[in-house]
C-alpha positions, 0 to 999 in steps of 0.5 A: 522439511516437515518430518524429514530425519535427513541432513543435507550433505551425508550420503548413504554407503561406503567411502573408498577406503572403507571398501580398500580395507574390506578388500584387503582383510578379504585378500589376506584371508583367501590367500592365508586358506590357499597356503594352507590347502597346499601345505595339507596337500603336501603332508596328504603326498608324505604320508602316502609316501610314508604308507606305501613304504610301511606296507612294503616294510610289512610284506617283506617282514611277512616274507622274512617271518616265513623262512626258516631263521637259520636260511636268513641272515647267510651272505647267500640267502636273499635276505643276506644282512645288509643286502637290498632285497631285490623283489622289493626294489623300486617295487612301489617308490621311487628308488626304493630299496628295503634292506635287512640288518640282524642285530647281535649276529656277527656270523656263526651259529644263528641266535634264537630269537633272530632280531631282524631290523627292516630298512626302507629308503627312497628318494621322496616326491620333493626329491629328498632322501627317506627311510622306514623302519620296522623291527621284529624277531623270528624263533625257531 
């Protein structure tokens, strides 16, 4: 074997079991990254959910903001306490309703500032019960 480095009997590349194992790490990883994309892709679908309800929360406070205070919180007004308001429902979320309440007014003269507490519920895209809200006054 004149110069010959190589022994009789030893083969270059990898044994069965080492491409078993290489594989199995492989597998772990790629499966560990799809559950991970579809969890995020979960959270992308909730806080949509939750961004459209916060906008709606929004253009119904603007509306609220707009109506003289005295006109508000009276069981015939559109924003009666504790009454859906009927443009906002199912406006961009399935079974949404935006509701107002007006904390410390219990009927009578109308304080100033006028608390108004905005609720927001629908029914989000797993089929569970959601609500929002936002609060605010409004002043004379």
């Amino acid at each position: 074997m004149r110069g010959s480095a190589r022994r009789r009997g030893t083969r270059a590349g990898f044994t069965v079991i080492e491409l078993t194992v290489s594989m199995t790490v492989l597998m772990v990883a790629v499966l560990t990254t799809m559950a991970s994309q579809l969890v995020a892709l979960d959270l992308v679908k909730t806080v949509r959910e939750q961004s459209a309800a916060m906008s709606d929360l929004q253009s119904a406070m603007d509306e609220l903001q707009m109506q003289p205070p005295d006109q508000l919180a009276i069981a015939t007004s559109t924003y009666a306490d504790d009454q859906p308001i009927a443009t906002f429902n199912d406006r961009n979320l399935p079974n949404e309703t935006i509701t107002p309440d007006y904390p410390g007014y219990a009927g009578g003269a109308i304080p100033d500032p006028l608390q108004i507490v905005l609720t927001c519920a629908w029914t989000d895209w797993k089929g569970r019960p959601r609500t929002l809200q936002l609060a605010s006054a409004v002043t004379r």
